[in-house]
Structure formats: C-alpha cells, structure tokens
N, C-alpha and C positions, 0 to 999 in steps of 0.2 A: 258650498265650496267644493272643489275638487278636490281627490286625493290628492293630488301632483303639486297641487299650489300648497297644500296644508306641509308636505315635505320639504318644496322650497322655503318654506317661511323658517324650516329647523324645528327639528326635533328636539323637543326638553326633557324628556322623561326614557329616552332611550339608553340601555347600557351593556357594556360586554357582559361584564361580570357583578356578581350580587355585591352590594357596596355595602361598607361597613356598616355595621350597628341601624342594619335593618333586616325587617324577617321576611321571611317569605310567605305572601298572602296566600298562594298559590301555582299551579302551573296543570297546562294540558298541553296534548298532541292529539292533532287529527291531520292524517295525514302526512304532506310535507310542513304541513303549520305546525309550529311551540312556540308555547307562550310561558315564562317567568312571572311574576306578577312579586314588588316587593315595594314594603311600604317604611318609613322611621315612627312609629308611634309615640308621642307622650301626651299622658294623664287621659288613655282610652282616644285618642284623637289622632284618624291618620297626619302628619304635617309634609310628608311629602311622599310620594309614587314615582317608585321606576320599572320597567321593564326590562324582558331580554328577548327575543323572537327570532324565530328562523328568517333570513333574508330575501328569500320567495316572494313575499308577497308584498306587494307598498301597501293594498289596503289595511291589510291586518297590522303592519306597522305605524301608521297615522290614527289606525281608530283604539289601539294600546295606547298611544297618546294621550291623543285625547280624553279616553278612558280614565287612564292613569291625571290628569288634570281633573275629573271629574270626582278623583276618590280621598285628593287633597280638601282637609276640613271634617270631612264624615268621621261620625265614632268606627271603630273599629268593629263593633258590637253591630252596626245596622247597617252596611253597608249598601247604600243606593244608587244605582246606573239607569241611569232613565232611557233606554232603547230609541224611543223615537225621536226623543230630543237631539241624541247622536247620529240616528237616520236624518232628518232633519237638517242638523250642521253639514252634513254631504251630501244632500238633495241633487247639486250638479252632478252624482256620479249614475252614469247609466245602469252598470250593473248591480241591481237593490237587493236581487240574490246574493253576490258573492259580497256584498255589506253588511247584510241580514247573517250568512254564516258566518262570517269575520267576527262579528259582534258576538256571538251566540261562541266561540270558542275561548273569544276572553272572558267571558261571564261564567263559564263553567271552571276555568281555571281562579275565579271569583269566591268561586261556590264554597 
C-alpha cells in the first residue's frame, strides 16, 4: 500500500491532544518529527492507541497508525512492533529510507 492511499482511507489513531484516562507510552523528536505515543490500559492490556505528530510528514503519520493499530491487544509489559511486517504493509512506497527512519523514530518514542 502507499502512504497516500493508507491516509485516504482515514486515520484512526490520530489526535490533537492527549485524551482522557490514557497515559502516555512515550514520545520523541528528531528533527522536524514528534511523536506522542498514548495508549488506555486495563488488566496490563493495551485496549486502544493514539497518537499526536508533527504535520510534516504523511509517512510518519500513517506508520504512527498503523503502529498505534499494532499495539492494540499487546501487554503493556512486552510490547511488540514487528518492523518488517510494517515495511511490508508499505512495500508500494519508494522511499524505504525515509520508512525505515519514520519507523525507527516511533519505536524509540516506544522504548
């Protein structure tokens, strides 16, 4: 899939501001990129992921997504992002560099 098409289809996990009676898993900046990263937990189980991200960038915006879709279910405790599987879902995008660091700035803001 492309970015572009993953953006038309709407964003789920995208948000202004940190939303209630959820914490904040993380956040980075590199750059003109930041990333939020906030999740609602009950019984050690994330049950839903949101984001907040600078506007810059559409990749970094759809792979927060998706991201964030990936980290719904997981314990809290073990947190698993499977990289290529996400490289993979955006196979159509030419630039695997600037997917590759996109990826690698939400995962640190993960950490």
């Amino acid at each position: 899939m492309k970015v572009s098409d993953y953006i038309k289809q709407g964003l789920k996990n995208k948000v202004e501001e940190p939303p209630p009676n959820y914490q904040t898993l993380g956040k980075n900046k590199e750059g003109v990129h930041s990333i939020e990263c906030y999740a609602k937990i009950e019984n050690g189980k994330i049950i839903d992921a949101k984001y907040k991200s600078s506007n810059r960038c559409k990749k970094l915006i759809a792979l927060a997504d998706l991201i964030c879709e990936n980290l719904k279910g997981q314990s809290i405790e073990n947190i698993n992002i499977d990289k290529q599987k996400i490289k993979d879902f955006f196979k159509e995008e030419k630039e695997k560099n600037k997917i590759e660091n996109r990826i690698n700035i939400i995962l640190k803001a993960l950490e």
